[in-house]
C-alpha positions as CSV (number, residue, x, y, z in Angstrom):
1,X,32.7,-2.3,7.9
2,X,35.3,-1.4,5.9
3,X,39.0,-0.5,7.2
4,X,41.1,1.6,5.3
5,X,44.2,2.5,7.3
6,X,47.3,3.6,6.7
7,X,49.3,-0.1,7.3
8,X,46.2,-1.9,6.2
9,X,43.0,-1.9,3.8
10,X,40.2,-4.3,4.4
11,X,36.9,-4.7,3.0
12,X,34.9,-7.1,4.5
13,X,32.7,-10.2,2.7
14,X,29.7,-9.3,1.5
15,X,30.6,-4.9,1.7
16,X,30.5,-2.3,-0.5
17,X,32.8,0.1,-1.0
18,X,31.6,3.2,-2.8
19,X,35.1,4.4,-4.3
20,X,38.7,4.3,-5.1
21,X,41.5,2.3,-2.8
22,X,44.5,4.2,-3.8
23,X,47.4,5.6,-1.7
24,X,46.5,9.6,-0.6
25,X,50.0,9.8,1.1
26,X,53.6,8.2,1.2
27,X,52.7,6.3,4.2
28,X,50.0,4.3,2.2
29,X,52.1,3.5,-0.5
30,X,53.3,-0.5,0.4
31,X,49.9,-1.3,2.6
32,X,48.5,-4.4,2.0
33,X,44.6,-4.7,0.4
34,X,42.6,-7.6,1.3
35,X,38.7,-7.8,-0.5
36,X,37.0,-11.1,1.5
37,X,34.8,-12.7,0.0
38,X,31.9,-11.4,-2.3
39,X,33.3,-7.9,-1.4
40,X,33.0,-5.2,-3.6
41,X,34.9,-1.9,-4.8
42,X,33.3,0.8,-6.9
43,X,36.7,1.9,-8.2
44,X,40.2,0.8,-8.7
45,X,42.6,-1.0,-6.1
46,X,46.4,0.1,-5.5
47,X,48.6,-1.5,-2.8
48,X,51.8,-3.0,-1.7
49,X,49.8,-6.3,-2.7
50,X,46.6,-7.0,-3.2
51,X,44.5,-10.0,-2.3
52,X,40.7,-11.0,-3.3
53,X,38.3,-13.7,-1.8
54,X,36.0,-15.8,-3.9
55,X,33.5,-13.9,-5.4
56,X,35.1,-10.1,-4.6
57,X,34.8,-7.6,-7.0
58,X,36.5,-4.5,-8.5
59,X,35.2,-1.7,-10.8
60,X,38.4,-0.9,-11.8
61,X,41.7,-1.7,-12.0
62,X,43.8,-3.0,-9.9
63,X,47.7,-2.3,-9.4
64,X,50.4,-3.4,-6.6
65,X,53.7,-3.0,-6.0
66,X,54.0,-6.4,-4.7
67,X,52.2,-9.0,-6.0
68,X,48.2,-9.7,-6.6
69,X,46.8,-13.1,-5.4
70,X,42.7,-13.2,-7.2
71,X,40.8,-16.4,-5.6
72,X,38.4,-16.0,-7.9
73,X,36.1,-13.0,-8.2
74,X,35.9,-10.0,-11.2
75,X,38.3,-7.4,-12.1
76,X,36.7,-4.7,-14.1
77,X,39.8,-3.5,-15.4
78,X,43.4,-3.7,-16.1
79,X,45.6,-6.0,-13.3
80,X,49.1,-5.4,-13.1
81,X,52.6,-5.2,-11.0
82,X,55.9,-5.7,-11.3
83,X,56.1,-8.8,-8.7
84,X,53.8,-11.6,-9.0
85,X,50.5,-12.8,-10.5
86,X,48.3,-15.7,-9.6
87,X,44.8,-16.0,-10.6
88,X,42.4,-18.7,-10.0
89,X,39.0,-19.1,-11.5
90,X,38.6,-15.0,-12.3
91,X,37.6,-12.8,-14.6
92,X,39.8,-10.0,-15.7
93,X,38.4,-7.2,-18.3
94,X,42.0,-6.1,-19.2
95,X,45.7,-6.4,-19.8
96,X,47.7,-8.9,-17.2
97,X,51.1,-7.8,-16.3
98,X,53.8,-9.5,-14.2
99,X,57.3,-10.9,-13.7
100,X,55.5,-13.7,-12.5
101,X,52.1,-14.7,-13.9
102,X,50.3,-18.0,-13.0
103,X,46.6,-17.8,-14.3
104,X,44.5,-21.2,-13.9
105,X,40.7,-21.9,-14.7
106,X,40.7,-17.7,-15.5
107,X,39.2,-15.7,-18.2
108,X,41.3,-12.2,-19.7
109,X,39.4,-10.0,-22.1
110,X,42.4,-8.8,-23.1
111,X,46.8,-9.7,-23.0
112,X,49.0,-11.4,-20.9
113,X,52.5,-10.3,-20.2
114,X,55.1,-11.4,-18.5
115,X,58.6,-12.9,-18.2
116,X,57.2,-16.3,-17.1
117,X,53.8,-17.2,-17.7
118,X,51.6,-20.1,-17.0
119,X,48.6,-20.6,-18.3
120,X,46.4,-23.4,-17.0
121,X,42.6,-24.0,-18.4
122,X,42.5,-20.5,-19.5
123,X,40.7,-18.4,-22.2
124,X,42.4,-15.4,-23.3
125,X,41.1,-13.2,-26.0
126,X,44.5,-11.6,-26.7
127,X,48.2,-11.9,-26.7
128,X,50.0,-14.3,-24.8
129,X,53.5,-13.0,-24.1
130,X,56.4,-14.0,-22.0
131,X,60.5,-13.1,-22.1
132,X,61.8,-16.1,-19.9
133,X,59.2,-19.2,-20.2
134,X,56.0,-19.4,-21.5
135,X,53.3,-22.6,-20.9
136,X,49.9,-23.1,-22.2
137,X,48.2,-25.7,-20.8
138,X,44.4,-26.7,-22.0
139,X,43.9,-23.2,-23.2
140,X,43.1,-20.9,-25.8
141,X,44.7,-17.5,-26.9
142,X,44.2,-15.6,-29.7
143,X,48.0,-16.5,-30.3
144,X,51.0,-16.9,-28.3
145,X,55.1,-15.4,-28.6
146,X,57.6,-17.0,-26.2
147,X,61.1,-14.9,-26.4
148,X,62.5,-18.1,-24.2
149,X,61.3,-21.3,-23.2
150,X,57.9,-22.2,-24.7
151,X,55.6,-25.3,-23.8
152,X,52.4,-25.4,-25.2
153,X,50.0,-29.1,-24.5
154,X,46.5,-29.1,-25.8
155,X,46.8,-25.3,-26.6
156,X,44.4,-23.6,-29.2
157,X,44.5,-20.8,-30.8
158,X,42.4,-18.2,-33.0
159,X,45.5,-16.8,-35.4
160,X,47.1,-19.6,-37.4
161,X,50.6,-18.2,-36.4
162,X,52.2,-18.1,-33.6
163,X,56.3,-16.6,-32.5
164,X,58.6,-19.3,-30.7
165,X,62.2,-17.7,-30.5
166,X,63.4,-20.2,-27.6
167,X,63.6,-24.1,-26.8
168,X,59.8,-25.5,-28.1
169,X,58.3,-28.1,-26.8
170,X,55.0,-29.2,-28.2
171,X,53.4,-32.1,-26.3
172,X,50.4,-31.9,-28.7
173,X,49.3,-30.2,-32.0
174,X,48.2,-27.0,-31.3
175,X,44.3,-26.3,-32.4
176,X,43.1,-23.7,-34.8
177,X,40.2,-22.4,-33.7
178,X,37.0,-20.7,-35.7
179,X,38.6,-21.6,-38.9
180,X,36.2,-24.6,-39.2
181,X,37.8,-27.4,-42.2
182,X,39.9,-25.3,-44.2
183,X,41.4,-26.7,-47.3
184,X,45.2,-27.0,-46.1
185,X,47.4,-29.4,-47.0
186,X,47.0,-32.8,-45.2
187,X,46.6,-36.3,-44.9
188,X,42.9,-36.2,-43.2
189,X,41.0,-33.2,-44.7
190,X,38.2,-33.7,-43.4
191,X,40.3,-32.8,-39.7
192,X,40.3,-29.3,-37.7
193,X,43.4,-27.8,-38.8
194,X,46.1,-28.0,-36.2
195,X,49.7,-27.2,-36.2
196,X,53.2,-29.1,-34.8
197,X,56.6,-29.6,-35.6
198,X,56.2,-29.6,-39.4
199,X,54.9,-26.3,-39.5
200,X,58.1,-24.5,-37.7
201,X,59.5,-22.1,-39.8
202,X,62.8,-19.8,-39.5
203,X,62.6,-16.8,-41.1
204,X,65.5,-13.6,-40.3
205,X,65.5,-13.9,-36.4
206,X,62.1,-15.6,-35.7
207,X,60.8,-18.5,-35.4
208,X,56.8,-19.5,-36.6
209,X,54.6,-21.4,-36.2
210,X,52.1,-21.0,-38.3
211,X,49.8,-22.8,-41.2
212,X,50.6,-20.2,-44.0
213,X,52.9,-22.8,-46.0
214,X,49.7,-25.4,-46.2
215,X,46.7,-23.1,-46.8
216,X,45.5,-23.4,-50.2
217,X,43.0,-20.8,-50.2
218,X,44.6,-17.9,-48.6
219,X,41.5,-15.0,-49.7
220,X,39.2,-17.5,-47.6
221,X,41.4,-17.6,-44.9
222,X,42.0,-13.8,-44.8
223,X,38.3,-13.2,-44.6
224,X,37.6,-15.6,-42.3
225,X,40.2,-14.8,-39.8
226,X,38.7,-10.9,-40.4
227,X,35.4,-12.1,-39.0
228,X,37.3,-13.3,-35.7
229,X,39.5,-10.9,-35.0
230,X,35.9,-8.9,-35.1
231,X,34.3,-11.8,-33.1
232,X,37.2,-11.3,-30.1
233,X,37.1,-7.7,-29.9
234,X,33.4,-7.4,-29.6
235,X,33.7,-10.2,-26.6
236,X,36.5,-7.7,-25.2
237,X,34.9,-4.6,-25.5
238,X,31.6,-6.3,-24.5
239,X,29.5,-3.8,-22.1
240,X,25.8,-5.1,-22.9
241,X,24.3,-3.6,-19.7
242,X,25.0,-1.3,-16.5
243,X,27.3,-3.9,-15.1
244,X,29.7,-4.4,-17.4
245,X,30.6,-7.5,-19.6
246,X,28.4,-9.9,-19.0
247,X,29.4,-12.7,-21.8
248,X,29.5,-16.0,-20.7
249,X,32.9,-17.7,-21.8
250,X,30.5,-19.8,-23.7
251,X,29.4,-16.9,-25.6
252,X,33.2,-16.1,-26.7
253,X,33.6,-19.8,-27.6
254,X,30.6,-19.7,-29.4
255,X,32.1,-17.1,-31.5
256,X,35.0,-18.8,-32.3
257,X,33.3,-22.0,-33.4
258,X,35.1,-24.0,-30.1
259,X,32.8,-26.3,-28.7
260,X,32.7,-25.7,-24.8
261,X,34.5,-28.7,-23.7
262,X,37.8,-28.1,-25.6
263,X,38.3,-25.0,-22.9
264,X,36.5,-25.6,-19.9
265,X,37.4,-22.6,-18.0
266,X,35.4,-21.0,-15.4
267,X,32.9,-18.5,-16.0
């Protein structure tokens, strides 16, 4: 049975909740939440901080004042707070936001943002942002900016470009994905296009990198990337049945012409 209490809200493994956790008075406001495992909430989730099980579920959004730990599980919804994110093998239909965000082995149908972010085996089918520090780590994002520190190792991405204002450090080219063997300028064509060092470029107050100075046939390119940016959104808005999206991150990589090893996050 569930406890929601003023200091305290608790749903217990394997429980549904039919409705909103939300604070209903001041005393409420900082309480912790806590879904155990393969829990469920038919709504969204606000608390001091808020803390899912493997397997627990929200239809909704959830929002803390503190910090939100996800050990696994589904978020419905937007996740956000001005402390602290960690995420480990979830699926989140929505914007990310944090000071701290630390996602590994997670799925976003939608942006991350934060002042330092880390992204660890992750697919997500939006903007990767961060002020401070930014890491990308066996991932893919539809592209990336890093205001400060950016490190990005077997990263792919789905736009050609990408905005590095602070120290770079590329431990490996970075992959462009669903753009299959363009003609750029190379010394293997018949190679994925990827992108490093070389194809850093300063222009007013940013810093790119991006293919644009080797593509040689920029209307096919244009067209192409149309086709994707149509691909991700229908992945992000996907709501094929009663319960929500129910793509399979094979299904998004599919559409993006990855094969399913390059990113082998969790589902």
């Amino acid at each position: 049975m569930a406890h929601i209490e003023q200091t305290r809200a608790v749903v217990e493994a394997d429980e549904t909740y039919d409705g909103r956790i939300i604070p209903t008075e001041q005393a409420e406001l900082d309480r912790p939440v806590r879904l155990r495992a393969d829990a469920t909430v038919r709504g969204s989730v606000y608390g001091g901080s808020v803390e899912t099980d493997e397997g627990a579920t929200v239809e909704g959004s959830v929002m803390a004042s503190d910090g939100i730990e996800l050990d696994g599980g589904h978020v419905a919804g937007e996740l956000g707070t001005p402390g602290k994110v960690t995420a480990d093998g979830a699926r989140i239909d929505g914007t990310v936001t944090g000071t701290r965000v630390r996602l590994q082995n997670t799925v976003v149908r939608g942006n991350v943002v934060g002042s330092d972010v880390i992204l660890e085996n992750c697919v997500v089918l939006g903007l990767a942002t961060a002020d401070r520090s930014l890491t990308v780590e066996d991932s893919l994002c539809y592209t990336v900016r890093a205001e400060g520190e950016a490190t990005l190792d077997a990263a792919t991405l789905v736009l050609p470009q990408a905005i590095l204002n602070g120290p770079i450090d590329l431990q490996s080219p970075v992959a462009v994905a669903g753009l299959g063997s363009i003609e750029v300028e190379s010394d293997d064509e018949a190679r994925l296009p990827e992108m490093d060092e070389a194809d850093l470029y300063d222009q007013g107050d940013s810093t790119y990198l991006t293919l644009a100075q080797r593509v040689l046939n920029l209307e096919k390119v244009t067209d192409r990337l149309s086709e994707l940016e149509d691909a991700v959104m229908t992945a992000v808005d996907d709501t094929s049945d009663d319960e929500g999206a129910e793509m399979s991150v094979d299904d998004v990589l599919a559409l993006l012409d990855v094969d399913s090893d390059r990113v082998s996050a969790a589902d």
